[in-house]
C-alpha positions in Angstrom: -154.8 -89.0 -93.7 -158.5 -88.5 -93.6 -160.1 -87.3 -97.3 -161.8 -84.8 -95.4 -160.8 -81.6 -93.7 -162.5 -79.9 -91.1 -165.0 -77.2 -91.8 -163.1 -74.9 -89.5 -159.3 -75.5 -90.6 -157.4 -73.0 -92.4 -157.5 -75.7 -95.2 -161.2 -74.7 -95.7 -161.0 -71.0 -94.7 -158.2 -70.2 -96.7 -159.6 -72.3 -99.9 -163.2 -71.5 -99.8 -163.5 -71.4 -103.3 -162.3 -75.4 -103.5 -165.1 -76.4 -101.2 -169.2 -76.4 -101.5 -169.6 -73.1 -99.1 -172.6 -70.7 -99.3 -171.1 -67.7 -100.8 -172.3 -65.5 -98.2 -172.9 -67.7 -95.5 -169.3 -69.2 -95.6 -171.2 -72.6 -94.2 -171.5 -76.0 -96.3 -174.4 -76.9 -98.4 -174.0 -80.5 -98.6 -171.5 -82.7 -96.1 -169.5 -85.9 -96.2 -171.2 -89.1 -94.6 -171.3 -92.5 -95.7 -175.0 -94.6 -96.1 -176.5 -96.6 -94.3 -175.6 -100.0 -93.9 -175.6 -103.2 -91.6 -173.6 -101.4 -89.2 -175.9 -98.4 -89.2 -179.3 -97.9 -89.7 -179.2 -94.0 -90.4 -175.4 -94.2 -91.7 -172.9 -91.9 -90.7 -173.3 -88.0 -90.9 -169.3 -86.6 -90.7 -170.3 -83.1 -91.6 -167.2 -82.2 -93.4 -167.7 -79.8 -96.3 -167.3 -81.2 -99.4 -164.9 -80.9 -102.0 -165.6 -78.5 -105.1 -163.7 -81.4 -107.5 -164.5 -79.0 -110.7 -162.6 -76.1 -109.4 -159.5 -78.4 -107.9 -159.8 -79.6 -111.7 -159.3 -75.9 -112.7 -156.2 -75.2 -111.0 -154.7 -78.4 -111.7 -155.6 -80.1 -108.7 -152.6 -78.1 -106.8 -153.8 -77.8 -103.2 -154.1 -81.7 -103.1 -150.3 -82.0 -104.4 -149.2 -79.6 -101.5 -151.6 -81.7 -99.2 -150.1 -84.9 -100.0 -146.5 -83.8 -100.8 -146.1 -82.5 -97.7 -147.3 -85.7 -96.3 -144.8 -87.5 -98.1 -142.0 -85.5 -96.8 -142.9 -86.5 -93.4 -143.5 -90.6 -94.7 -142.9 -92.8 -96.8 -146.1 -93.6 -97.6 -149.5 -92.1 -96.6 -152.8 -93.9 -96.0 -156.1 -91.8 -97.4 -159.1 -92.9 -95.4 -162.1 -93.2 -97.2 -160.2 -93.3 -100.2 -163.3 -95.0 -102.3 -164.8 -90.8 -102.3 -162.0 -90.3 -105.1 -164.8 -92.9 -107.1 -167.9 -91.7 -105.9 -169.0 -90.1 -102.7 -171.9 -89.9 -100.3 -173.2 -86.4 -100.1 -175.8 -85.2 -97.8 -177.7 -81.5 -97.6 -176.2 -79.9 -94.0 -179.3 -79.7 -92.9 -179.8 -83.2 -92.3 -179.6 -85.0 -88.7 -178.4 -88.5 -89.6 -177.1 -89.5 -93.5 -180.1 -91.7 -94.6 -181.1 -88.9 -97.2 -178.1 -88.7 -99.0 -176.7 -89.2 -102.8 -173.9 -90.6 -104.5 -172.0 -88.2 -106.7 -168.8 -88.6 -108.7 -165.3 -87.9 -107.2 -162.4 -86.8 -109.2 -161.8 -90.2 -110.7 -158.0 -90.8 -112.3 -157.4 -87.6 -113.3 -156.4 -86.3 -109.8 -154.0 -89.2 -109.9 -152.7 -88.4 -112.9 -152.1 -84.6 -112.1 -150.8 -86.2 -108.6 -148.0 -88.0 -110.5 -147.6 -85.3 -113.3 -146.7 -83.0 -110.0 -145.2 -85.2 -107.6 -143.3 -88.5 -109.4 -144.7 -91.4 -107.9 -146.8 -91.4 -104.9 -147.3 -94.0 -102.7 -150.8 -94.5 -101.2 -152.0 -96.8 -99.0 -156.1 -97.0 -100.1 -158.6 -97.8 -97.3 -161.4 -99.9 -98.5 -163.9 -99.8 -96.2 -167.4 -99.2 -97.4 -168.9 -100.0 -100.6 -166.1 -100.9 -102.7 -167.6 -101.0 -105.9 -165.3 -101.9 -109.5 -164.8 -98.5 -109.9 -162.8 -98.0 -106.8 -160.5 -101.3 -107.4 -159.6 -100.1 -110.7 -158.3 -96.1 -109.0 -156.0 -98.7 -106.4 
């Protein structure tokens, strides 16, 4: 399962409030990416929107609990790419052309995970580390 949704599912379109849209515009302000490394020189642009963590805080982080226990009806287990964006997460304005400009901001941390369990029981994730995998992101494995 990618972290990331699309900017035209009905994820997005029917959850605008739980993503960084222009009010009026309906388009992202800042996109998902990853820096630039030794694979890369200008990183990698995505252009997903990104997540609005502090209103998926709000209500309890529900929509990911549907997200992932739907997923776990399907399988046993699901695999989260880019799983090291629940640390920290490269964010870059949608106006940019390749991801060297971009920041890293703070993802939802442990307290998605604990809501997760809270909702769901236990929930078994397989976490992709590629990337920067910094301490923070071994200790949310």
């Amino acid at each position: 399962m990618p972290i990331y949704v699309g900017g035209q599912s009905a994820d997005v379109w029917a959850n605008r409030h739980l993503f960084e849209l222009n009010e009026q515009t309906c388009a992202p302000e800042d996109v998902s990416g990853v820096p630039p490394d030794a694979f890369s020189a200008t990183g990698q642009l995505w252009g997903s929107p990104l997540y609005r963590w502090p209103a998926h805080e709000a209500e309890g982080y529900k929509w990911w609990a549907n997200r992932l226990g739907r997923a776990l009806q399907l399988n046993d287990e699901t695999r989260i790419d880019h799983f090291r964006a629940f640390a920290g997460y490269w964010s870059v304005a949608a106006t940019e052309e390749t991801a060297m400009n971009g920041h890293w901001r703070e993802g939802p941390g442990l307290g998605l995970f604990e809501a997760l369990s809270a909702q769901l029981g236990e929930v078994p994730i397989l976490a992709e580390d590629l990337g920067v995998i910094t301490t923070d992101v071994v200790q949310l494995r």
